[in-house]
SELUMKOL-164796 format. One record per residue (C-alpha): residue number from 1; residue in three letters; x negated, z, y. Coordinates in steps of 0.2 Angstrom, whole numbers. Example, Ala and Ser with C-alpha at 12.3 -4.5 7.8 and 13.67 -1.06 7.14 Angstrom:
BEGIN
 resi resn    px    pz    py
    1  Ala   -62    39   -22
    2  Ser   -68    36    -5
***
This chain:
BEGIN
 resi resn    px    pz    py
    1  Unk  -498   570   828
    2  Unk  -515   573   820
    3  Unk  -523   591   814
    4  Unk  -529   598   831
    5  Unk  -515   590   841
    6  Unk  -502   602   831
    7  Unk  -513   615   832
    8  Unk  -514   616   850
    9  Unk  -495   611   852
   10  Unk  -490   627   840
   11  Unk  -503   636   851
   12  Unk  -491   632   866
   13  Unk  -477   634   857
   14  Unk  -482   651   856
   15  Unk  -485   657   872
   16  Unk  -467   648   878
   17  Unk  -460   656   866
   18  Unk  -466   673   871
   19  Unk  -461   667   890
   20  Unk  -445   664   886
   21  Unk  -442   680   876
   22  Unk  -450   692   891
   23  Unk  -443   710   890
   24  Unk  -435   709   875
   25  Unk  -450   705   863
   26  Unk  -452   724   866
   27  Unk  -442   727   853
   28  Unk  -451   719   840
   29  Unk  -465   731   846
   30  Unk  -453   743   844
   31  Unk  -449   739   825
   32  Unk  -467   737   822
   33  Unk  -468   756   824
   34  Unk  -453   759   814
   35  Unk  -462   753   799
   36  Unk  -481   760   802
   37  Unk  -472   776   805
   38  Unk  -462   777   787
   39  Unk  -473   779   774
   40  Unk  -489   789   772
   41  Unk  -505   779   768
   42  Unk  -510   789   753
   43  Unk  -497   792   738
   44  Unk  -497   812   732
   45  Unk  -496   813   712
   46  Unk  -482   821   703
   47  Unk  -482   812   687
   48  Unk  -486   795   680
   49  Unk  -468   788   679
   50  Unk  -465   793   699
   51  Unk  -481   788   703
   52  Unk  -481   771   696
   53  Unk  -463   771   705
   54  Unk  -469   776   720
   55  Unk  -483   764   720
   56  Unk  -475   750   717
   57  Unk  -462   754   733
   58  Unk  -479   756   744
   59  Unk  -484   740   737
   60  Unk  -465   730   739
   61  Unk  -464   740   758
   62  Unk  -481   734   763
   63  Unk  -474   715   758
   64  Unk  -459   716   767
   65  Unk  -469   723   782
   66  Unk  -480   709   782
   67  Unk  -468   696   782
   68  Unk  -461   703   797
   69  Unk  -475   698   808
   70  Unk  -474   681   796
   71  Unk  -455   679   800
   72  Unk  -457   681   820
   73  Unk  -474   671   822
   74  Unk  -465   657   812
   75  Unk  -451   660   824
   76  Unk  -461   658   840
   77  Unk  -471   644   834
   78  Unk  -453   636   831
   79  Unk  -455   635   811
   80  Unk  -437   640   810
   81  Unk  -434   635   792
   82  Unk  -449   644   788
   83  Unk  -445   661   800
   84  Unk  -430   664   786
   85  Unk  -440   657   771
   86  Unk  -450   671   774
   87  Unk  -436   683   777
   88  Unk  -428   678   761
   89  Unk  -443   683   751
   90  Unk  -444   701   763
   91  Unk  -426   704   756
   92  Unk  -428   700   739
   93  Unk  -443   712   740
   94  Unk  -432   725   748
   95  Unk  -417   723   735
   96  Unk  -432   725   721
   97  Unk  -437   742   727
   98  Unk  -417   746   729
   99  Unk  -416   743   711
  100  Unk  -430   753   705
  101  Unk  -427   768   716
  102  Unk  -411   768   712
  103  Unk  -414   764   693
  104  Unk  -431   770   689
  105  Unk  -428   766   671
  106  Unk  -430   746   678
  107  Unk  -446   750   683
  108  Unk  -456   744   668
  109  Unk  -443   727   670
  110  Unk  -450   725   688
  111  Unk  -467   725   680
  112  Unk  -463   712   666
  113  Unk  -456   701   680
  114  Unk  -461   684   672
  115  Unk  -459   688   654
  116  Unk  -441   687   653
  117  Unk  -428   673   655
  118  Unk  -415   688   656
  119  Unk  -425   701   668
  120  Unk  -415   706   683
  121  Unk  -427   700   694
  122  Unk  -429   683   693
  123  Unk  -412   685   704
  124  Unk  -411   701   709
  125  Unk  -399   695   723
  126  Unk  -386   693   709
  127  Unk  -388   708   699
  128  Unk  -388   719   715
  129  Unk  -371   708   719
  130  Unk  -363   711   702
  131  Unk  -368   730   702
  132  Unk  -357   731   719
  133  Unk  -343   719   712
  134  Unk  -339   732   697
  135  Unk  -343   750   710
  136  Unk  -345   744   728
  137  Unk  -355   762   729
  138  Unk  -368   758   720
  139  Unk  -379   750   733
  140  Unk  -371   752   749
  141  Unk  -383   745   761
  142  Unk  -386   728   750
  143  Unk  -370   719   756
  144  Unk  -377   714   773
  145  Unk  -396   708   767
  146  Unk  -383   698   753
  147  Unk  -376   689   769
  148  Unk  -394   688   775
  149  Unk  -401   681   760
  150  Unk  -388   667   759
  151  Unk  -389   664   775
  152  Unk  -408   661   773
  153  Unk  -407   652   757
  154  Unk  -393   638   766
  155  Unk  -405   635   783
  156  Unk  -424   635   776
  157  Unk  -429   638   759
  158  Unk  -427   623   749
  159  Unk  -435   605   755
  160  Unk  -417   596   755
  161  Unk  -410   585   767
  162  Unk  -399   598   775
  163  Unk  -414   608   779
  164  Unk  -427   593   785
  165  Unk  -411   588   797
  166  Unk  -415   599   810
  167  Unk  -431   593   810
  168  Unk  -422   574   815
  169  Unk  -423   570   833
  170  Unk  -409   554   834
  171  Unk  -413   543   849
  172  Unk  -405   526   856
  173  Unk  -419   514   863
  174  Unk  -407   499   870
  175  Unk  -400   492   856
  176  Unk  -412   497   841
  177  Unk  -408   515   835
  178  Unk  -425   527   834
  179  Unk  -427   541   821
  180  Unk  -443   554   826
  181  Unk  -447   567   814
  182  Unk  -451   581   823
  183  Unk  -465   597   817
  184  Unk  -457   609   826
  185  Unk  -438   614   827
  186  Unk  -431   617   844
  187  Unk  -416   626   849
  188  Unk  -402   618   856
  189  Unk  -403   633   871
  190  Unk  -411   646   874
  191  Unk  -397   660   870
  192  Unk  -398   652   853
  193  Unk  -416   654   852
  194  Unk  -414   674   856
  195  Unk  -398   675   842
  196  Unk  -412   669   828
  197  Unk  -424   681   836
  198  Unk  -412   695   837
  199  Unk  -407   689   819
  200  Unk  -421   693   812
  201  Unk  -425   709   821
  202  Unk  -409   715   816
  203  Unk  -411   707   798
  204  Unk  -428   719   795
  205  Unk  -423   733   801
  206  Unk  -407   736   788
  207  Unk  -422   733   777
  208  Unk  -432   744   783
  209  Unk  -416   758   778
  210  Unk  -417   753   761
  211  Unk  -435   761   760
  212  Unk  -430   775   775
  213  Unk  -416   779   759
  214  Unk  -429   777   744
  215  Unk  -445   790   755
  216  Unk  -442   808   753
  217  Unk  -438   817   769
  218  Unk  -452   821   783
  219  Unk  -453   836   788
  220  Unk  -449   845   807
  221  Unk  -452   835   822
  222  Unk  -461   817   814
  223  Unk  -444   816   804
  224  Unk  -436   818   822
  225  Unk  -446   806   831
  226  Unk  -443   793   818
  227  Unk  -427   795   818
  228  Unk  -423   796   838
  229  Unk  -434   780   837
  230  Unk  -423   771   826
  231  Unk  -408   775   836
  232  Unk  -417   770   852
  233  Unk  -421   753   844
  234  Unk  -401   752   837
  235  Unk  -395   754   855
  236  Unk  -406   740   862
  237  Unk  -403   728   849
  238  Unk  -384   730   850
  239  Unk  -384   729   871
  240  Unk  -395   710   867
  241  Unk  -382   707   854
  242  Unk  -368   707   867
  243  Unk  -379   699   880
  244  Unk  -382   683   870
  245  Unk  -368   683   854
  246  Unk  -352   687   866
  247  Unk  -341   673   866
  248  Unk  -353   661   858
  249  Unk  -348   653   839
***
């Protein structure tokens, strides 16, 4: 397959994909919201150590909100592997500003990121793990973005041969066995196609919680709104989740 060829396959991709998903792309839309709704675009002063904190937290919410829309276009194009790569690096970002909201004294560590073979951050999946090991209260919404995370980590972010598998497709012509390596990666079924959608829907918005935690509170009926939103959203994602999870391994 040459350059223009893939192009206009992911291009088709895409729109199948969009077929295939119909009503329930609205929730993405729905998430979407979610995220433009949380956080002002302008950051208020108070002092310099808050608003250093509070700029990087725009900054590490801003990330994560873009590889949302990186994470689901990967996912329609069928780039899989790189749907939960990029979903890996969103809840890396969100554990970072856990940290730092949490332990604002870290702050300057986030900063140094490189500097140090010892700093937190270079594997922040670990400290946040080892904080919970010794008080499970420490950071209570980390444990299912921990799952996520490994999850991620086992089905597309390093180039090894349990990864490139899924991109194999195994043919028998007469005798002679056939190997194609495919550029896309398609689900066995659709229902399993909707489970990594509904995945990664459900994935970013337990994210999204971490920064909803981290913002101070909104005031009358936007904090309302927001909130009624993010129960509308949970309802509709749990009612897909039955749909195409029940009875299926």
């Amino acid at each position: 397959m040459e350059l223009f060829e893939y192009i206009g396959v992911e291009k088709t991709q895409l729109l199948v994909s969009i077929t295939k998903l119909g009503d329930t792309l609205a929730i993405l839309k729905d998430l979407d919201n979610l995220f433009q709704g949380l956080l002002p675009e302008t950051i208020k002063y108070i002092d310099d150590k808050q608003f250093l904190l509070d700029i990087i937290n725009s900054w590490l919410f801003r990330f994560v909100h873009t590889h949302l829309y990186i994470s689901t276009i990967n996912l329609l194009r069928l780039h899989i592997s790189e749907c939960f790569s990029s979903t890996r690096a969103a809840i890396d970002a969100t554990l970072s500003a856990y940290v730092i909201t949490k332990e604002p004294n870290r702050t300057a560590e986030y900063i140094e990121f490189n500097k140090k073979k010892e700093n937190i951050f270079l594997n922040i999946k670990r400290y946040v793990n080892n904080q919970n090991e010794k008080e499970a209260s420490t950071y209570p919404l980390a444990p299912p973005l921990i799952a996520s995370h490994e999850m991620c980590s086992q089905f597309g972010s390093h180039a090894d041969f349990a990864v490139s598998f899924n991109r194999l497709d195994m043919t028998q012509a007469k005798d002679q066995g056939q190997i194609r390596v495919g550029y896309f990666q398609n689900p066995p079924n659709d229902d399993v196609f909707h489970q990594y959608y509904l995945k990664t829907i459900d994935t970013y918005l337990k994210m999204l919680m971490v920064f909803y935690e981290g913002c101070k509170k909104r005031e009358g009926a936007k904090e309302l709104q927001w909130d009624n939103a993010k129960e509308s959203l949970l309802s509709k994602l749990r009612g897909l989740e039955e749909k195409y999870f029940a009875n299926k391994d």
